[in-house]
The first five atom37 places (N, CA, C, CB, O) and aatype in JSON, in Angstrom:
{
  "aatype": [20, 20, 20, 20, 20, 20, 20, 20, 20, 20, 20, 20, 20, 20, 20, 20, 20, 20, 20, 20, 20, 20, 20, 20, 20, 20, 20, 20, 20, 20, 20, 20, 20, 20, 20, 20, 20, 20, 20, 20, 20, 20, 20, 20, 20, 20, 20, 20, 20, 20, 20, 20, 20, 20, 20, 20, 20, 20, 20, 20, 20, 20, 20, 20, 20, 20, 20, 20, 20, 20, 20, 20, 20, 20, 20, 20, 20, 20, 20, 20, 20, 20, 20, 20, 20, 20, 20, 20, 20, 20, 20, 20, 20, 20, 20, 20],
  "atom_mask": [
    [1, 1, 1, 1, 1],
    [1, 1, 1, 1, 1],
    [1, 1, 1, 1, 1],
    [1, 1, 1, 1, 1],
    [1, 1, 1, 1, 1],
    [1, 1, 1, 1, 1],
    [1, 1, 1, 1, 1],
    [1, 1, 1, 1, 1],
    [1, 1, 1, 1, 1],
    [1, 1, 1, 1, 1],
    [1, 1, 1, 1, 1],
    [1, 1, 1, 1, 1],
    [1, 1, 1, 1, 1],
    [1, 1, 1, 1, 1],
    [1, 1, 1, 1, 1],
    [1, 1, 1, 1, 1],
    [1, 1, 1, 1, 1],
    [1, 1, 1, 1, 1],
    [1, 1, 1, 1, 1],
    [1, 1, 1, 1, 1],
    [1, 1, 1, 1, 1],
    [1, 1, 1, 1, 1],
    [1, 1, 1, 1, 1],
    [1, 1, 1, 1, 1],
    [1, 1, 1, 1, 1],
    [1, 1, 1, 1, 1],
    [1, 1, 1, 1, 1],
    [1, 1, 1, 1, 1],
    [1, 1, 1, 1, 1],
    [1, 1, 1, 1, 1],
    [1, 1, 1, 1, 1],
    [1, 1, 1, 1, 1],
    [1, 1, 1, 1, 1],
    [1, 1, 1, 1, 1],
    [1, 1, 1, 1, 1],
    [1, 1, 1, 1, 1],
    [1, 1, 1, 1, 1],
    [1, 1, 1, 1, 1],
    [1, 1, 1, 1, 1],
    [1, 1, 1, 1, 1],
    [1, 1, 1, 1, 1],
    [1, 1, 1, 1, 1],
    [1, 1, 1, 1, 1],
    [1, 1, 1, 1, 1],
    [1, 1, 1, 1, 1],
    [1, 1, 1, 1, 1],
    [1, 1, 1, 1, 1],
    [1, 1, 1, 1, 1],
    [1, 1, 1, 1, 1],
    [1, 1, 1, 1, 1],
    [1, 1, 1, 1, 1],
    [1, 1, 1, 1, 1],
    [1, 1, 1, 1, 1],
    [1, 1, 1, 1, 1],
    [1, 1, 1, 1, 1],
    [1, 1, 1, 1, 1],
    [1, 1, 1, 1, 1],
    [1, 1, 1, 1, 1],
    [1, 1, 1, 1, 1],
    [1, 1, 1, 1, 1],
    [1, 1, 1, 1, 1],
    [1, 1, 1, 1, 1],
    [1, 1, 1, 1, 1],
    [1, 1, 1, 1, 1],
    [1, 1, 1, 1, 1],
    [1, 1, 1, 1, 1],
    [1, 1, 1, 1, 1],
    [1, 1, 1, 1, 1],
    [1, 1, 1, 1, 1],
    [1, 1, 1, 1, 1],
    [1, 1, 1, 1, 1],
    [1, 1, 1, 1, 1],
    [1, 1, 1, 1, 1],
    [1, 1, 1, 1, 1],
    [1, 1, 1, 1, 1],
    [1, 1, 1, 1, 1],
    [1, 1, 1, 1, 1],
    [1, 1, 1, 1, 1],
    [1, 1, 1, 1, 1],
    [1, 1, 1, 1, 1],
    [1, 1, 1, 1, 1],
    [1, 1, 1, 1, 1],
    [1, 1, 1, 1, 1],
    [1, 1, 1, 1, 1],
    [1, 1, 1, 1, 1],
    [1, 1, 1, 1, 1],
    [1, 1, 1, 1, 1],
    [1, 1, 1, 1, 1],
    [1, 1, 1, 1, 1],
    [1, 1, 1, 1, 1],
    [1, 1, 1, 1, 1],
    [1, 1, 1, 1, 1],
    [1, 1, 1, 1, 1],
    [1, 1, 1, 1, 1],
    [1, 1, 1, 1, 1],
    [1, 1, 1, 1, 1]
  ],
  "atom_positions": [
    [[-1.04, 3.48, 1.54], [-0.32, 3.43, 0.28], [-0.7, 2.14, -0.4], [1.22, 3.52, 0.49], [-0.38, 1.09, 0.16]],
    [[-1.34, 2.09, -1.53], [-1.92, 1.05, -2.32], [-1.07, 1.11, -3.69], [-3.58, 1.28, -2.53], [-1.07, 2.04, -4.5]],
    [[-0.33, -0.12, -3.76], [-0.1, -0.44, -5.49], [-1.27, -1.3, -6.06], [1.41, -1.43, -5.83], [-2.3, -1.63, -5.48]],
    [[-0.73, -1.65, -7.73], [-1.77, -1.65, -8.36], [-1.67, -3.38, -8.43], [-1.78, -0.64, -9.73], [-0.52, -3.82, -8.42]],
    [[-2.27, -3.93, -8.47], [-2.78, -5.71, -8.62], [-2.35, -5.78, -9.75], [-4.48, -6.3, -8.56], [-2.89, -5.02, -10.56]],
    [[-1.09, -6.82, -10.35], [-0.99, -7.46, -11.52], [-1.43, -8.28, -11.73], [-0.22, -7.7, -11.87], [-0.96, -9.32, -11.26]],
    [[-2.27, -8.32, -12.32], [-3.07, -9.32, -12.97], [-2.31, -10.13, -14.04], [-4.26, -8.67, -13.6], [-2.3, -11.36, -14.0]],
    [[-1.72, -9.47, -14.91], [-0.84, -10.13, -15.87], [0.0, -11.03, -15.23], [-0.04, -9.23, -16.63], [0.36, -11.94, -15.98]],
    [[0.64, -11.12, -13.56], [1.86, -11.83, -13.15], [1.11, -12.89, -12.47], [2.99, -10.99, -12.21], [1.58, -13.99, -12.19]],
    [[-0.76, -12.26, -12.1], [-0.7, -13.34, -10.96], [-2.16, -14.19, -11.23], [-0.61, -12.53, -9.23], [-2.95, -14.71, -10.45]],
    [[-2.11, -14.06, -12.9], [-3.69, -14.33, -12.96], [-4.25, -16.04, -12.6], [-4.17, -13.91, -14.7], [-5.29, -16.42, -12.06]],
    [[-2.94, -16.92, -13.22], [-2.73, -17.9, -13.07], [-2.83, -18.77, -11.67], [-1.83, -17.8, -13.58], [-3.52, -19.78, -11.52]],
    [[-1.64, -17.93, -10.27], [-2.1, -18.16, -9.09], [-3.14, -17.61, -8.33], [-1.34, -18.07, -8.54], [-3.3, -17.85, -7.13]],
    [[-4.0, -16.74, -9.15], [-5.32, -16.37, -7.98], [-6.58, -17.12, -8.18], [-5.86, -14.74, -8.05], [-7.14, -17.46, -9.22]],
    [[-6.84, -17.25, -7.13], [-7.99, -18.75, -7.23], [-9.4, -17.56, -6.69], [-7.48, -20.69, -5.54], [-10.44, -18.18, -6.44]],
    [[-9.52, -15.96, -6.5], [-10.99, -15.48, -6.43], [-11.28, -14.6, -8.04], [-11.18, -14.28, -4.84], [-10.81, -14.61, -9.18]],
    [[-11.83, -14.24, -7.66], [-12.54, -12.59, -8.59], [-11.68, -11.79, -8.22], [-14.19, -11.77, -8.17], [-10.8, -11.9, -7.37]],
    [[-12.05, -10.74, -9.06], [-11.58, -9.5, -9.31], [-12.65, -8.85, -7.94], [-11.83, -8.94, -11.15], [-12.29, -7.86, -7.3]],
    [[-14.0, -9.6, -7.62], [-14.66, -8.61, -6.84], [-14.43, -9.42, -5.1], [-16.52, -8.38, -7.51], [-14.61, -8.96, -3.97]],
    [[-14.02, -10.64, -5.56], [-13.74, -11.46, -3.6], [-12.27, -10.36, -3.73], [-13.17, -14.21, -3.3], [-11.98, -9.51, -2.89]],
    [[-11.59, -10.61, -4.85], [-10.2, -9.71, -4.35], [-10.38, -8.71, -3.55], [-9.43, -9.04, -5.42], [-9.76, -8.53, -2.5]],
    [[-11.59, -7.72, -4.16], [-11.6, -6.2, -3.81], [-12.17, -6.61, -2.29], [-12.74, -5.01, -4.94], [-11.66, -6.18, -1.25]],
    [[-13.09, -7.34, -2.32], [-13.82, -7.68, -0.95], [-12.88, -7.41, 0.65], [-14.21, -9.45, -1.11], [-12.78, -6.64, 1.6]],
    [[-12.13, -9.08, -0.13], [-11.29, -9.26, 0.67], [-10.02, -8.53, 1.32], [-11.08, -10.02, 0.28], [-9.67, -8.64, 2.5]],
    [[-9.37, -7.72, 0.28], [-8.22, -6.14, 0.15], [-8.66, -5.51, -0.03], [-7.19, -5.75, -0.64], [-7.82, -5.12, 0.78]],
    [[-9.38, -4.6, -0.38], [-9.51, -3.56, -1.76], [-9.59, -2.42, -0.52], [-11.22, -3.75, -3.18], [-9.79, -2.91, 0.59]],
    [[-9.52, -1.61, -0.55], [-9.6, -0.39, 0.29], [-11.29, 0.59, 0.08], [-8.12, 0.61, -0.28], [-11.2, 1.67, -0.49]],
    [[-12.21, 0.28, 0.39], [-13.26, 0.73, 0.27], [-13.77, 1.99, 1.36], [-13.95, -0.41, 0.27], [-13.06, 2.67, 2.1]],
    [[-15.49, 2.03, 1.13], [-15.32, 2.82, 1.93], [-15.59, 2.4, 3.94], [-16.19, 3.81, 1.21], [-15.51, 3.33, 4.74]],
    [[-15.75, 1.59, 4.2], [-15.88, 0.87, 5.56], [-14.36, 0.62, 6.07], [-16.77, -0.65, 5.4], [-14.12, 0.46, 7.27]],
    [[-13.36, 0.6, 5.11], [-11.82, 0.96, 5.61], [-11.24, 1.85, 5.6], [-11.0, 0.51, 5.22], [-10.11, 1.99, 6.06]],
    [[-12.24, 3.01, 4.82], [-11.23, 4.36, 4.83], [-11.92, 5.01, 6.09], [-11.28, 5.52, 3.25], [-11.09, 5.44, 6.89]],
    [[-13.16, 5.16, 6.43], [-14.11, 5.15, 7.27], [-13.15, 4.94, 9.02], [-15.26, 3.83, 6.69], [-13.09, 5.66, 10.02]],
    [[-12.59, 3.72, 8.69], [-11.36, 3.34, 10.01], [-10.41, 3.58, 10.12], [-10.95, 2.34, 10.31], [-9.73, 3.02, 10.98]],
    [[-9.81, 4.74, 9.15], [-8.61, 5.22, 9.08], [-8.77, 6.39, 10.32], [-8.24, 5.71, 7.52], [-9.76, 6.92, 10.82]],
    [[-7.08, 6.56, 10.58], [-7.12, 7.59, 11.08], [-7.73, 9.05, 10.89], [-6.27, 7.57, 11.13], [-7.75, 8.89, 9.67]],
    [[-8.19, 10.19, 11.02], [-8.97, 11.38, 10.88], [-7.57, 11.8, 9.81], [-9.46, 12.43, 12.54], [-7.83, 11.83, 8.6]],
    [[-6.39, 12.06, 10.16], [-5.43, 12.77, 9.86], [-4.83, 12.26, 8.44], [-4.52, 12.77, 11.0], [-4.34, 13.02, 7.6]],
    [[-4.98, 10.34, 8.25], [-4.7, 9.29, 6.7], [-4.9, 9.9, 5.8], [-5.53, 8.04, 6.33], [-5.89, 10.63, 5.73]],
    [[-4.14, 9.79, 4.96], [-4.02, 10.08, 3.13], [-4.44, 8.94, 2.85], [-2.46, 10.39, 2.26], [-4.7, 8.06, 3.67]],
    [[-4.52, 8.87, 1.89], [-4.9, 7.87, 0.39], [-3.5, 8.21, -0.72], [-6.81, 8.6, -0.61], [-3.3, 9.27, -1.32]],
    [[-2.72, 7.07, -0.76], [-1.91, 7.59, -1.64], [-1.9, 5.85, -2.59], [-0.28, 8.38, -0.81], [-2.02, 4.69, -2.2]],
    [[-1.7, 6.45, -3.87], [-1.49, 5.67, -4.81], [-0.66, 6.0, -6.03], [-2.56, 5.36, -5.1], [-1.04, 6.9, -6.79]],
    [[0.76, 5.15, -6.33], [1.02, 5.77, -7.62], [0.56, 6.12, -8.97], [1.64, 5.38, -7.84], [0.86, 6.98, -9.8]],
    [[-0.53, 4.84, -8.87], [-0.87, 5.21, -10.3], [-0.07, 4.41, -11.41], [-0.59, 6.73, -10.49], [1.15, 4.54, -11.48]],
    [[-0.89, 3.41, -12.44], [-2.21, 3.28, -12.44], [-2.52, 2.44, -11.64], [-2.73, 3.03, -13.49], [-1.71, 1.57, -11.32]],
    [[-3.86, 2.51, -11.06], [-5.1, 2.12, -10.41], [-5.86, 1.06, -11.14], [-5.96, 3.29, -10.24], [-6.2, 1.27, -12.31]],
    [[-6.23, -0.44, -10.33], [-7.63, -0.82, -10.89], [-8.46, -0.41, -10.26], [-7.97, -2.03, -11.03], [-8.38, -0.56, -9.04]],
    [[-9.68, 0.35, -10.89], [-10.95, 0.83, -9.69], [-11.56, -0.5, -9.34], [-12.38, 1.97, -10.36], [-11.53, -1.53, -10.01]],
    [[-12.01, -0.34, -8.36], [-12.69, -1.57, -7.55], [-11.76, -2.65, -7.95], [-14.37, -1.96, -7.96], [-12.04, -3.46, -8.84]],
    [[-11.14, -2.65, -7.56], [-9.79, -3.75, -7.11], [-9.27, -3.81, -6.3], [-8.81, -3.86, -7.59], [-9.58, -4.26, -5.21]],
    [[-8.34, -3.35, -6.64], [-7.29, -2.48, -4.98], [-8.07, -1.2, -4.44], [-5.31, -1.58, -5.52], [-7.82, -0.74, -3.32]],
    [[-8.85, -0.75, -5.14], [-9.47, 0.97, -4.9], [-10.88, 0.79, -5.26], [-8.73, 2.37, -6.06], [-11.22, 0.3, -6.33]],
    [[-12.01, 1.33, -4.01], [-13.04, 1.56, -4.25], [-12.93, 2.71, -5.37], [-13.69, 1.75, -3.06], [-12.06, 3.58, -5.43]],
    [[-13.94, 2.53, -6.18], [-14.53, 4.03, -7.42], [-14.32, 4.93, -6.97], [-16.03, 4.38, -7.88], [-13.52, 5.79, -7.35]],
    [[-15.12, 4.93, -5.9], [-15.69, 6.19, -4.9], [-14.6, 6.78, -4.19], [-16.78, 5.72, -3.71], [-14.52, 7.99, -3.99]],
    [[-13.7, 5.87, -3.77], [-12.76, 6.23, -2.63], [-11.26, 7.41, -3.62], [-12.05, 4.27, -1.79], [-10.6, 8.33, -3.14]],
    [[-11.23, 6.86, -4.94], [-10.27, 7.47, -6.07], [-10.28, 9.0, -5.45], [-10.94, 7.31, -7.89], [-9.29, 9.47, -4.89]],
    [[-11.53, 9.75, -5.63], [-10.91, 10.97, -5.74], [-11.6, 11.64, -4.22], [-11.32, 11.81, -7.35], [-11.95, 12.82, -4.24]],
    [[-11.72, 11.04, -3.25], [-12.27, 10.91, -2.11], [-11.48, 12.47, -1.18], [-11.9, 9.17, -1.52], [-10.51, 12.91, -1.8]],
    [[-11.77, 13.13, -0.07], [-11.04, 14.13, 0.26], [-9.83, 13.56, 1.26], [-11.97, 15.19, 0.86], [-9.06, 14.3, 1.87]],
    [[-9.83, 12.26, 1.29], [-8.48, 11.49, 1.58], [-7.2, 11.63, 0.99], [-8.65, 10.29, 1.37], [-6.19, 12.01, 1.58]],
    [[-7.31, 11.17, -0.78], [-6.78, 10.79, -1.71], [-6.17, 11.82, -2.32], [-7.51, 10.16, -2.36], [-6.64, 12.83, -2.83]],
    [[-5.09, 11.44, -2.2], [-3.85, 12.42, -2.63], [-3.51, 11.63, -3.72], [-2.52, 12.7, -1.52], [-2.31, 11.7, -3.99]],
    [[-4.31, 10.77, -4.57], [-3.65, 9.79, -5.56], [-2.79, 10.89, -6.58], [-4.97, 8.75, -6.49], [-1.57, 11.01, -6.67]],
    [[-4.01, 11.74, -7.43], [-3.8, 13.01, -8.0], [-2.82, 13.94, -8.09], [-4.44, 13.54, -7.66], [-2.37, 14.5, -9.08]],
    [[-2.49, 14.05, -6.73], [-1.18, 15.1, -6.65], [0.23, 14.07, -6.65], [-1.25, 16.18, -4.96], [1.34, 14.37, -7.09]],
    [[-0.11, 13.0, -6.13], [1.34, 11.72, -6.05], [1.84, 11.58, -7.28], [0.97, 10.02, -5.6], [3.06, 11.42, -7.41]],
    [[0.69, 11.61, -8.81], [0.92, 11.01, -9.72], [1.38, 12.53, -10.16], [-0.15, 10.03, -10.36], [2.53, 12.44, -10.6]],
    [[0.96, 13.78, -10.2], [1.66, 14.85, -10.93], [3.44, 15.05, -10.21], [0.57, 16.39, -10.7], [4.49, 15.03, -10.85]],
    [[3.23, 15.23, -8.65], [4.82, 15.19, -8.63], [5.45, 14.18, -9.03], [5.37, 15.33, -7.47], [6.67, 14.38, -9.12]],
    [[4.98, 12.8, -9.42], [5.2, 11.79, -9.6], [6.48, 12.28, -11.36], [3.54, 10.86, -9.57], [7.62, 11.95, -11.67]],
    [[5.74, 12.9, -11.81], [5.9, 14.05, -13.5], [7.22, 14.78, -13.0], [4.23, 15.66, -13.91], [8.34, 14.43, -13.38]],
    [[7.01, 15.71, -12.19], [7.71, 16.37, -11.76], [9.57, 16.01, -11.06], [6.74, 16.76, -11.05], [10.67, 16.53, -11.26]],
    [[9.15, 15.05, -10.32], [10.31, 14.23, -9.81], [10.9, 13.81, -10.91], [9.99, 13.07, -8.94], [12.03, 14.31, -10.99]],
    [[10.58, 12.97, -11.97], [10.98, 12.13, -13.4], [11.67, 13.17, -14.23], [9.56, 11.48, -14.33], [12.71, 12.73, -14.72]],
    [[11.38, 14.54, -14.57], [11.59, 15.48, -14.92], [13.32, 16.03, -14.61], [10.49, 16.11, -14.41], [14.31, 16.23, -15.31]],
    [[12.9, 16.14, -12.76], [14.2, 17.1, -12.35], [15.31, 15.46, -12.18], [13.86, 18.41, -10.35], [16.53, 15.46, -12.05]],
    [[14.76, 14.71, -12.2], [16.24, 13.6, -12.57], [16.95, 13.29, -13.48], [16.17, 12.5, -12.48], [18.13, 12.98, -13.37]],
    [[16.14, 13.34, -14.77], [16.28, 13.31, -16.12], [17.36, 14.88, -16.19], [14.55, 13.3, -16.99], [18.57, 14.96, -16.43]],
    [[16.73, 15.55, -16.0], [17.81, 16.98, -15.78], [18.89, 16.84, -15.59], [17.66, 17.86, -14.77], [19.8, 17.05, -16.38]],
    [[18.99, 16.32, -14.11], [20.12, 16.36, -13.3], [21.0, 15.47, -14.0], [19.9, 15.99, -11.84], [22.16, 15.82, -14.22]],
    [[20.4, 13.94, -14.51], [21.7, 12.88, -15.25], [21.66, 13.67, -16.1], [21.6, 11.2, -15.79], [22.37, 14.49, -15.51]],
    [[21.26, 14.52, -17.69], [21.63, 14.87, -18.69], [22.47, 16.24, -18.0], [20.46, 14.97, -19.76], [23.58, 16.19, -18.53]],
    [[22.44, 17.06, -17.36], [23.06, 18.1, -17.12], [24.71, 17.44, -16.32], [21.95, 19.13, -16.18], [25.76, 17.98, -16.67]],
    [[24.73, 16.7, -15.66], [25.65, 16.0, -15.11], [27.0, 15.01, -16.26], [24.64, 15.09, -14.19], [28.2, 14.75, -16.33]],
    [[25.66, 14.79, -16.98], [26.54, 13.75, -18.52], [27.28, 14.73, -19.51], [25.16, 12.78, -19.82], [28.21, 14.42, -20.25]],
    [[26.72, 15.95, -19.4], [27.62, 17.16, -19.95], [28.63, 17.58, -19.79], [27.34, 18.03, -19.86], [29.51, 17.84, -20.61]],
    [[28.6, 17.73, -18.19], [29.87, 18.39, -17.33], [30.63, 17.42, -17.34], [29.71, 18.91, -15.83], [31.8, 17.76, -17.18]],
    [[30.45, 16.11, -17.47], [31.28, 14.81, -17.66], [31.9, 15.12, -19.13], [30.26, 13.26, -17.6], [33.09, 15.4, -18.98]],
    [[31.67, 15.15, -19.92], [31.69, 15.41, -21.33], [32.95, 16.59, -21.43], [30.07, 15.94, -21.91], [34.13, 16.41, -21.72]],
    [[32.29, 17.78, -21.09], [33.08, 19.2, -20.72], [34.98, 18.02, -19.79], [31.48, 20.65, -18.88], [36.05, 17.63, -20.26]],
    [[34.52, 17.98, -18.86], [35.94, 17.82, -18.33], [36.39, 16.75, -19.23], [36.09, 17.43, -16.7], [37.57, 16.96, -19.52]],
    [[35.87, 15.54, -19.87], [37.0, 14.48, -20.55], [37.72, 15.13, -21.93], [36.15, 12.88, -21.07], [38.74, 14.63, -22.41]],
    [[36.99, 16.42, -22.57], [37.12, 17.04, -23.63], [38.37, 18.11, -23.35], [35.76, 17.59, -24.01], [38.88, 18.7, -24.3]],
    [[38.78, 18.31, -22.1], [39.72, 19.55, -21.39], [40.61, 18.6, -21.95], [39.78, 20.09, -19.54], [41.82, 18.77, -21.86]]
  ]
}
């Protein structure tokens, strides 16, 4: 599970590159390579490529980034539901 590098929060305290970063963290392919056979790739989204995430590794047959970020839609959706359908029935009983 990889989040995404703020750069905006941490540009000030990072003393490498964008490419010692990736070097040094970044999930490439010589670490996915050492993953377990069975490992996902999950990322919420957004992604820096070659940062936190090899290019290559994004849509890799690991990487479930893709499907994380659509239920990602989906989840946001049925909550939004549930508080507006919930703020109704609230509504309904203070109106009795």
């Amino acid at each position: 599970m990889l989040l995404r590098v703020q750069h905006e929060r941490h540009e000030e305290k990072m003393n490498e590159t964008v490419e010692e970063y990736h070097k040094a963290f970044g999930l490439n392919q010589t670490r996915v390579q050492a993953m377990k056979e069975n490992a996902i790739i999950m990322h919420p989204a957004p992604f820096n490529r070659n940062v936190e995430i090899a290019d290559d590794i994004v849509e890799c047959e690991k990487s479930r980034i893709f499907k994380q970020v659509q239920n990602g839609v989906y989840v946001r959706m049925a909550l939004i539901h549930m508080v507006l359908e919930n703020n109704i029935e609230l509504l309904k009983k203070e109106n009795k």
